[in-house]
DOTIBA-267293 format. One line per 2 residues: their letters; for each residue x, y, z of N, C-alpha, C. Coordinates in steps of 0.1 Angstrom, whole numbers, plus 5000, padded with zeros to 4 digits. Example, Ala and Ser with C-alpha at 12.3 -4.5 7.8 and 13.67 -1.06 7.14 Angstrom:
2
as) 5132/4943/5078/5123/4955/5078/5132/4967/5078  5128/4978/5071/5137/4989/5071/5129/5000/5079
END
This chain:
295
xx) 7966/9035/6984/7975/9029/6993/7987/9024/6986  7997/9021/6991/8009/9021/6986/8012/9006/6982
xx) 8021/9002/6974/8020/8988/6974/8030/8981/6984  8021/8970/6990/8028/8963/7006/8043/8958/7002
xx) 8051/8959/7010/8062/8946/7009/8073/8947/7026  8073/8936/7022/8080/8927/7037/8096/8933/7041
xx) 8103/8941/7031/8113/8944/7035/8117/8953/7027  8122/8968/7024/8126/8974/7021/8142/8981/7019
xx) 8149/8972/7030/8165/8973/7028/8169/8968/7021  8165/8960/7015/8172/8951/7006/8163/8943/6998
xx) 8172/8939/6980/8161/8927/6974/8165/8914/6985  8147/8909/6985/8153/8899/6993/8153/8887/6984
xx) 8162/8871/6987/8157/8862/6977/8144/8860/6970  8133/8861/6977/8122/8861/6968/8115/8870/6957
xx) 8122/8885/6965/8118/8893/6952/8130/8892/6942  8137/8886/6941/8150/8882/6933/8144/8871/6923
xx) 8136/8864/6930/8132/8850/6923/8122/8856/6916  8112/8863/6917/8096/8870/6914/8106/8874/6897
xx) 8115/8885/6901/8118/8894/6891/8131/8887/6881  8135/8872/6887/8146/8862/6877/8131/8861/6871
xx) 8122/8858/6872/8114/8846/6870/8102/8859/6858  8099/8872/6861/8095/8883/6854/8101/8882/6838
xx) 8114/8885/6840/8126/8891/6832/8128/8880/6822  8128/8862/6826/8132/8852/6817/8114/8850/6814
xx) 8107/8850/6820/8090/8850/6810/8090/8857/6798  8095/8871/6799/8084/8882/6793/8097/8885/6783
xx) 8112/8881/6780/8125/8892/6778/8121/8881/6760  8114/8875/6758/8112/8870/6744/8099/8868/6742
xx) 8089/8874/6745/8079/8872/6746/8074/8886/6740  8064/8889/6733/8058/8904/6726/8050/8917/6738
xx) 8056/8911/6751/8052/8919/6760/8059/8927/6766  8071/8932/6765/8080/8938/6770/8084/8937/6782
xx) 8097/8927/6787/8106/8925/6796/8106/8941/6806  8112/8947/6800/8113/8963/6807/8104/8965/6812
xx) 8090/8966/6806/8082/8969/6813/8075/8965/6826  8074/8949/6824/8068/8939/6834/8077/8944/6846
xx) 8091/8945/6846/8097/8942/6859/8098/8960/6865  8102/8969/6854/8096/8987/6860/8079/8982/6869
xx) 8070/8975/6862/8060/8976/6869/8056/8963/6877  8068/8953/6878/8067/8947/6893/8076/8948/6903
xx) 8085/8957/6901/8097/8960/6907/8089/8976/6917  8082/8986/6914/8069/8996/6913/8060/8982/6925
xx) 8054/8973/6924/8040/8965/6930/8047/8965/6943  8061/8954/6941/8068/8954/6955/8072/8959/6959
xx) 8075/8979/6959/8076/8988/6966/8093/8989/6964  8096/8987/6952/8114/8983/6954/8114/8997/6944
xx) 8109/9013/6946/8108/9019/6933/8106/9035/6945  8101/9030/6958/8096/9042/6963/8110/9050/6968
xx) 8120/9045/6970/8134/9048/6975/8145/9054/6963  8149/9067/6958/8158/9072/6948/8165/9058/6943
xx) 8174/9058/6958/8187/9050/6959/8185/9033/6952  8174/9032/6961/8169/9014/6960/8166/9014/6943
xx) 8157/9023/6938/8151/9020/6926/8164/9020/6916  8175/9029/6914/8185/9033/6905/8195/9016/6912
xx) 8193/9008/6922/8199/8995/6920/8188/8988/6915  8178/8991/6915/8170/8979/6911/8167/8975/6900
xx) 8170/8990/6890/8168/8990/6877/8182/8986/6870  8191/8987/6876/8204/8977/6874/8205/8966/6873
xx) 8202/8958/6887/8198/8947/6886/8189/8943/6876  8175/8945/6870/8172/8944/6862/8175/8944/6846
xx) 8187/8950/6845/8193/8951/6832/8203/8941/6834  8208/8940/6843/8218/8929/6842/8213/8914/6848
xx) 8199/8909/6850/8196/8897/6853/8191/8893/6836  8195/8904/6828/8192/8899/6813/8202/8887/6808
xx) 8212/8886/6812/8226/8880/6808/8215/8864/6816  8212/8860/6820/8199/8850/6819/8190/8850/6805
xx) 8185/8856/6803/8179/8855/6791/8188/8852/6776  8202/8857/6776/8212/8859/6770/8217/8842/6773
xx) 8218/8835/6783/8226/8823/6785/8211/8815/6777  8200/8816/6778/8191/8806/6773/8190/8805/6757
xx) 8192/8818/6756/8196/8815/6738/8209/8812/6733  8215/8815/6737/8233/8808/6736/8228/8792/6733
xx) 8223/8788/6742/8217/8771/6742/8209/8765/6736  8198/8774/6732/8191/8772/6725/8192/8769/6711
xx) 8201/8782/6704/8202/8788/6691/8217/8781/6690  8226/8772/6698/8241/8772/6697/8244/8767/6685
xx) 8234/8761/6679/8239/8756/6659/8244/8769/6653  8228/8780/6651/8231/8788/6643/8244/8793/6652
xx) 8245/8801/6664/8254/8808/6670/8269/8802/6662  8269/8786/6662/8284/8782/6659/8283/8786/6647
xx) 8274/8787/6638/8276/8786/6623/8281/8802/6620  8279/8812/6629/8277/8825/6625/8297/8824/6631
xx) 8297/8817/6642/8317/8819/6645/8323/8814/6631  8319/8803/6631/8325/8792/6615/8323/8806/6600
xx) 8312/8809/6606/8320/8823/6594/8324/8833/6594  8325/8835/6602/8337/8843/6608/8354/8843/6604
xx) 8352/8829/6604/8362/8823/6602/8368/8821/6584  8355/8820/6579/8354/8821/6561/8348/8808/6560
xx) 8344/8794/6570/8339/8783/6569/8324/8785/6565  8314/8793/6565/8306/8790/6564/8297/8803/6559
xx) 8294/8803/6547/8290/8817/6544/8275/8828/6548  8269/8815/6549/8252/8818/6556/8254/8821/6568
xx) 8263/8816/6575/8264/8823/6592/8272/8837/6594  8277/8836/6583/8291/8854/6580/8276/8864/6579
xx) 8268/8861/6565/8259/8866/6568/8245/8870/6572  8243/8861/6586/8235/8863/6594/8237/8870/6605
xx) 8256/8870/6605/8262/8877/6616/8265/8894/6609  8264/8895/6598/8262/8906/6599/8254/8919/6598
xx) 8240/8907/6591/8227/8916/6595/8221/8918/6611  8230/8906/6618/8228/8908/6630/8232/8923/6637
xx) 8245/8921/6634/8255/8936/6636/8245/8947/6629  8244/8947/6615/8235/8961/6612/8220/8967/6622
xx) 8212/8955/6621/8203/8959/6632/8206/8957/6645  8215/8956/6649/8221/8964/6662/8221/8978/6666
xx) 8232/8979/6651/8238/8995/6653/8228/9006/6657  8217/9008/6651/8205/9020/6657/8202/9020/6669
xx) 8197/9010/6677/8196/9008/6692/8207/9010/6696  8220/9006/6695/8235/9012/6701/8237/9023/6696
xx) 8235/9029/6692/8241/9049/6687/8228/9053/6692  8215/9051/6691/8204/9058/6702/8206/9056/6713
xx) 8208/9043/6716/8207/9048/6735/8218/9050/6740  8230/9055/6734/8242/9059/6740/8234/9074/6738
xx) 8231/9077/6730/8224/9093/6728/8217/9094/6737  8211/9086/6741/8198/9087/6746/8192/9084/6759
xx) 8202/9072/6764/8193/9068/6778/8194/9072/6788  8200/9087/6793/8197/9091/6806/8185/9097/6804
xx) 8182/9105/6795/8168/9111/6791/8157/9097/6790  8158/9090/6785/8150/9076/6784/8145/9073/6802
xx) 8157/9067/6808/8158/9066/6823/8148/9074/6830  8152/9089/6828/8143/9103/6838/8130/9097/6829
xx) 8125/9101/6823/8114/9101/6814/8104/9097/6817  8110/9080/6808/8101/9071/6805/8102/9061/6816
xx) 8113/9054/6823/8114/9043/6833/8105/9047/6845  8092/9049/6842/8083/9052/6850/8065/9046/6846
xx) 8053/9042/6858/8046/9039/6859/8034/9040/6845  8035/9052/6846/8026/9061/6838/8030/9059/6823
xx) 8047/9061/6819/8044/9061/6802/8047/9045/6796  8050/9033/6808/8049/9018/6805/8035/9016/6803
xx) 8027/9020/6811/8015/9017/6807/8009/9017/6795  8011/9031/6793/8006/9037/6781/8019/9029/6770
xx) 8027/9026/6770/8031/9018/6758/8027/9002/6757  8028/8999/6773/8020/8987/6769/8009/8982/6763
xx) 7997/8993/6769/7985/8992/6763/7987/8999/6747  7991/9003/6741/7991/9010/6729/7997/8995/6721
xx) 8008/8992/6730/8011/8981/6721/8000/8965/6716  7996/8964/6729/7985/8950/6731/7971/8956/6721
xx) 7970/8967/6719/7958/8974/6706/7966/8972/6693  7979/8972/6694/7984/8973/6678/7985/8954/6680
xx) 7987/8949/6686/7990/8936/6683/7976/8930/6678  7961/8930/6688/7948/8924/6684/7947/8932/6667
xx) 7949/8945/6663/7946/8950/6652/7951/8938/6641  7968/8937/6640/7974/8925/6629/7975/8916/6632
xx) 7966/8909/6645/7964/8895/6646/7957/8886/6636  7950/8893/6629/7944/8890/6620/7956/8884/6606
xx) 7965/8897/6604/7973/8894/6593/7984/8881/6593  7990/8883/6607/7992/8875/6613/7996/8860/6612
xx) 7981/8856/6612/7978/8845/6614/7980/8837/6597  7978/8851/6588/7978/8848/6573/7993/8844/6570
xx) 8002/8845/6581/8015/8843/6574/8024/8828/6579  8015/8820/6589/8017/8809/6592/8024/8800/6579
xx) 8018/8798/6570/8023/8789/6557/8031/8797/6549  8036/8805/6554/8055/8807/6549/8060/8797/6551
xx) 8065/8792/6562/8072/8783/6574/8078/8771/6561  8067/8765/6554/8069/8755/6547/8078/8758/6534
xx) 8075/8769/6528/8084/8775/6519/8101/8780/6520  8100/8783/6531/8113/8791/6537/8122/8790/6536
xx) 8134/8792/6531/8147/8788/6533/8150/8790/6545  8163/8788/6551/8168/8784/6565/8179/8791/6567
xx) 8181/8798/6555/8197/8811/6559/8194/8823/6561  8182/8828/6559/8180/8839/6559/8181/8853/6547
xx) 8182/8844/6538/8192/8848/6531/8178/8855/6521  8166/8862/6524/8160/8867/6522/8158/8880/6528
xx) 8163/8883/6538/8159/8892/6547/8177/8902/6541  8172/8913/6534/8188/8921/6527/8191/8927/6538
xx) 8206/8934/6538/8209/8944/6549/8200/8957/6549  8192/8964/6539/8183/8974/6545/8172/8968/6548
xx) 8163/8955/6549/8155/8950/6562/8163/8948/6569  8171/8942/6574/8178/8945/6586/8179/8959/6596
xx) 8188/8963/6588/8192/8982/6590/8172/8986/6596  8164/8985/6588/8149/8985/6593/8144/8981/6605
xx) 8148/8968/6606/8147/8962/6621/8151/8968/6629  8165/8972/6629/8170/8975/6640/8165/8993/6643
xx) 8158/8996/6633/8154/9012/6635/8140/9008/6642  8129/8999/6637/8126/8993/6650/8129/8987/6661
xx) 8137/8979/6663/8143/8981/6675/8143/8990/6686  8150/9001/6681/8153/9014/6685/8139/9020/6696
xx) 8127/9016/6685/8116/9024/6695/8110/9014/6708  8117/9006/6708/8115/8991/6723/8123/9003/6729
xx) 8129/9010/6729/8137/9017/6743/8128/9024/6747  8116/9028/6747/8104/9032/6755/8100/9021/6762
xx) 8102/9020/6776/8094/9003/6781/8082/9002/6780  8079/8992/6780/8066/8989/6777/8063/8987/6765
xx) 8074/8990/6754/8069/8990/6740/8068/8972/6732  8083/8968/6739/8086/8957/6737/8094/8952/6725
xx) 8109/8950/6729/8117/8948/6715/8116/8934/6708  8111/8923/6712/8104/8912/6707/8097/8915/6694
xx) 8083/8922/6701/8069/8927/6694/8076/8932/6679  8083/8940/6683/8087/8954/6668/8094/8945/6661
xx) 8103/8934/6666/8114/8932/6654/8111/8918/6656  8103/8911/6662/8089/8899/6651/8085/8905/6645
xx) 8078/8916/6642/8067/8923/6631/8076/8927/6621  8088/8933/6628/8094/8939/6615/8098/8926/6607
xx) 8102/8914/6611/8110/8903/6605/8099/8898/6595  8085/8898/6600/8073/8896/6596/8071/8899/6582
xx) 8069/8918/6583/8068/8928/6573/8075/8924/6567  8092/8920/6564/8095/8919/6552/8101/8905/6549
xx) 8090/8896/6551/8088/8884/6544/8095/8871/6555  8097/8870/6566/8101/8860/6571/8086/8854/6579
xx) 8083/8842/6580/8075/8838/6590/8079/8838/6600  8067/8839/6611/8066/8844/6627/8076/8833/6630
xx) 8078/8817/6627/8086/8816/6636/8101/8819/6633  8103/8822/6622/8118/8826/6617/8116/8840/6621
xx) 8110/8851/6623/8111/8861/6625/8115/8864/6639  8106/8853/6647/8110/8853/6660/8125/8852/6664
xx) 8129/8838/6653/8144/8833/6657/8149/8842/6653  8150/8852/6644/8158/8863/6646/8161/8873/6654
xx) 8147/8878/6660/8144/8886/6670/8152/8879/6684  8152/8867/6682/8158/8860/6696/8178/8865/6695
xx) 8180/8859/6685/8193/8864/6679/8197/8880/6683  8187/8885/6678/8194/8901/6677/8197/8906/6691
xx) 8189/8893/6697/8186/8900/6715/8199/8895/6720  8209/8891/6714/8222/8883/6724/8231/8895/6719
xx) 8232/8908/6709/8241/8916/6709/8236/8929/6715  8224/8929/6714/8214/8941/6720/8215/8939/6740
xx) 8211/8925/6740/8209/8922/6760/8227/8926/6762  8234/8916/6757/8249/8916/6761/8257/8931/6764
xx) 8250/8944/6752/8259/8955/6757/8253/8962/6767  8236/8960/6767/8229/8969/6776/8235/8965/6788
xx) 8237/8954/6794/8244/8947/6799/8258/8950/6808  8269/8949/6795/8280/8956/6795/8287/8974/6799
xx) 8270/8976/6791/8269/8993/6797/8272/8996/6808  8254/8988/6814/8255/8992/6828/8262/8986/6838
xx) 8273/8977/6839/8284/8974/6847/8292/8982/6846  8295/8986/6832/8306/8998/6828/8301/9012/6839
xx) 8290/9016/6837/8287/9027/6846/8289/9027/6858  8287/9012/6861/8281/9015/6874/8297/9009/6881
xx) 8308/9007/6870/8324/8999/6880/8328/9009/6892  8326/9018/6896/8331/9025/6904/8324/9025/6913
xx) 8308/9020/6916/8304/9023/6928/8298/9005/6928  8304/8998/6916/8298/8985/6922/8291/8981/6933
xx) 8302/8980/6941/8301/8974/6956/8289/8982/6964  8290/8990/6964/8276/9001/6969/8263/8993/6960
xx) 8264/8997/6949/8251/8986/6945/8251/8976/6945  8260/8968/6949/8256/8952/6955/8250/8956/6966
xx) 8258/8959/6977/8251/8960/6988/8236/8968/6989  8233/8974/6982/8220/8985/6982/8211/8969/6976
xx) 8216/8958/6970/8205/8945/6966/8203/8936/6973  8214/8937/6985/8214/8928/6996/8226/8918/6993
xx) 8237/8922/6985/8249/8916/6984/8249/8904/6969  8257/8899/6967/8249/8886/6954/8249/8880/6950
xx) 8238/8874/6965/8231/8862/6962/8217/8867/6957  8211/8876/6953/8199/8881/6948/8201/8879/6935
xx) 8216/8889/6935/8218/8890/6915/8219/8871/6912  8230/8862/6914/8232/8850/6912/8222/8844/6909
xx) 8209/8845/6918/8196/8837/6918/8186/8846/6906  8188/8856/6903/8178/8865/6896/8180/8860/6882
xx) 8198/8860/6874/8203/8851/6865/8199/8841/6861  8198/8829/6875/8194/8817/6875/8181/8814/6868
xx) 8175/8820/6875/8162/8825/6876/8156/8823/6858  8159/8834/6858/8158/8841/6841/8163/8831/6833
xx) 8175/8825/6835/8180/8817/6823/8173/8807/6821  8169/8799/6834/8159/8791/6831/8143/8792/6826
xx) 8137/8798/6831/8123/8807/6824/8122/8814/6810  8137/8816/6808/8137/8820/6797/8140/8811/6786
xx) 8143/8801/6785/8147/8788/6779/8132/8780/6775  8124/8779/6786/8106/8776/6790/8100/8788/6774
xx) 8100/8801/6783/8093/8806/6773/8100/8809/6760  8108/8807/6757/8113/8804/6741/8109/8792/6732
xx) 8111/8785/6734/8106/8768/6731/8090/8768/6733  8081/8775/6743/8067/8775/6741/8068/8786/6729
xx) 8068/8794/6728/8070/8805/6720/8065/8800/6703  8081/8795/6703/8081/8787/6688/8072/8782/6688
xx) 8067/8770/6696/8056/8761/6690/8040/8771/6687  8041/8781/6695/8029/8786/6696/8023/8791/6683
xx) 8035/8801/6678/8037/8810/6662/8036/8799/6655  8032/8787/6656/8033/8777/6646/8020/8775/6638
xx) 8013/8778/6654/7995/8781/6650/7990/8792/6648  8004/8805/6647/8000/8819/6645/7990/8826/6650
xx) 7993/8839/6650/7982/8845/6662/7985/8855/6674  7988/8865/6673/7992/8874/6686/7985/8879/6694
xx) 7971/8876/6692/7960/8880/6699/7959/8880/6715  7968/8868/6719/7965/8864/6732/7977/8873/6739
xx) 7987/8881/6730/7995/8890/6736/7990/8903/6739  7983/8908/6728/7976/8916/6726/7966/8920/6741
xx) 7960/8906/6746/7947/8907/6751/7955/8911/6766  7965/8902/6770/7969/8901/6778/7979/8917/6780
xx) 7983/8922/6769/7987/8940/6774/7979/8948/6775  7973/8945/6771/7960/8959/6776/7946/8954/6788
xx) 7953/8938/6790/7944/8935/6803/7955/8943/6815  7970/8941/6814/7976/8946/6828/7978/8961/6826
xx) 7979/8970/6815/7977/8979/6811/7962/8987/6820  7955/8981/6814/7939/8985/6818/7936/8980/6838
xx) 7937/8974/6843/7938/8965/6854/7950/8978/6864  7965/8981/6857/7970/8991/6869/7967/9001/6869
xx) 7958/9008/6856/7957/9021/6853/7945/9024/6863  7935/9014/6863/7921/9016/6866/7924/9015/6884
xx) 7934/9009/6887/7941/9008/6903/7947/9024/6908  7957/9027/6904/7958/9040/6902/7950/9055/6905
xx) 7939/9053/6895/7929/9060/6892/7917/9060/6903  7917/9047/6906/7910/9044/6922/7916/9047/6932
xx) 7925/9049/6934/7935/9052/6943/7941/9043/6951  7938/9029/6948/7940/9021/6949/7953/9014/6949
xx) 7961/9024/6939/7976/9019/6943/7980/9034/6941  7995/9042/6942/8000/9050/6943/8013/9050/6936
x) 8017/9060/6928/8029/9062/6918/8037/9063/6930
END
């Protein structure tokens, strides 16, 4: 049977608030943003309609600019320090900002290559799964290692100035494979930050970083695509006050799970990300398969 929902013409405020509230949990978190909301955006039936799904997956890319305003706030030291060198004032922020830019660039020259193919593909039930759960088995595997890397933290320097431009350039080639949803661009480039010598919680704060030029163009993209028929996809969302609240939404949840986040990596340990992808992994697949729910 199909999955139930109260209204079909339109997102209504609640599934606006469900999916602000999806997108700021999971968009810094090692569980993949993309995925959670393809597969709660799919539960509430907002997926069965060509037209509804191709606004919904919009909406969804652009209730990111919430997750994007919580780290602006969060991170606003480093952020100023990276403008101040810009400027020549500050040389650790010049280059933080432009390993930022290097692990960018792969994700931006791939998915300009790449994401109508991505879109048909993968933005579907069946291959989120299967990256979610593939991913929540790779996370319990180096939970172990993981946890070994907690007492960097105390050693660390604070500019980054460990991490060269080809770890960088590396990152962002992991990066690149988060455009499968479900894979999760958090997961790869915490690990990648990991792999070449930062601790989980600096690795994270980078991963958080990388996500304000990575969220901001996906972002930028799809308004760019979509300026011509805007107005048509507001209205296909129910006009917007959905999008306004969905932003809301996200910036604040997303602010929550950032700040629990850090403290968590403090005690190291990804296991409970791990457990928790391949419990919703395992849980829709086995629904599915019962027939219990319906692609």
């Amino acid at each position: 049977m199909a999955p139930p929902v109260a209204d079909r013409s339109r997102v209504t405020i609640l599934q606006a608030i469900i999916l602000g509230l999806v997108e700021g949990v999971t968009e810094y978190l090692p569980v993949s943003s993309t995925g959670h909301l393809i597969l709660t955006a799919w539960i509430l039936g907002l997926s069965e309609d060509a037209a509804k799904k191709a606004a919904v997956d919009s909406f969804n890319i652009v209730i990111q600019g919430g997750a994007i305003l919580a780290v602006l706030g969060l991170y606003r030291a480093r952020v100023a320090a990276m403008v101040k060198g810009l400027s020549g004032a500050n040389h650790a922020g010049l280059m933080l900002f432009l390993k930022l830019i290097v692990a960018f660039l792969p994700a931006a020259v791939l998915g300009l290559m790449f994401n109508k193919a991505i879109k048909e593909r993968l933005f579907l039930p069946i291959p989120v799964l299967m990256a979610l759960g593939g991913g929540g088995v790779l996370l319990l595997v180096l939970s172990p290692w993981i946890r070994t890397l907690v007492g960097r933290e105390r050693d660390e320097k604070d500019d980054f100035s460990m991490l060269s431009f080809q770890h960088a350039l590396a990152i962002g080639f992991m990066q690149a494979l988060a455009m499968w949803p479900g894979t999760s661009r958090s997961m790869v480039t915490i690990l990648g930050g990991m792999l070449f010598g930062l601790s989980p919680r600096r690795a994270a704060e980078f991963s958080f970083l990388l996500g304000l030029p990575t969220l901001s163009a996906a972002c930028a993209y799809e308004i760019f695509k979509q300026r011509h028929d805007l107005g048509v996809r507001i209205d296909e969302l129910g006009g917007p006050a959905p999008i306004v609240i969905g932003l809301a939404v996200a910036a604040i949840s997303a602010a929550f799970a950032v700040k629990w986040l850090v403290g968590y990596l403090s005690r190291g340990g990804f296991a409970v990300f791990g457990w928790w992808r391949v419990a919703v992994a395992s849980a829709l697949g086995a629904a599915i398969l019962s027939g219990n729910m319906t692609l």
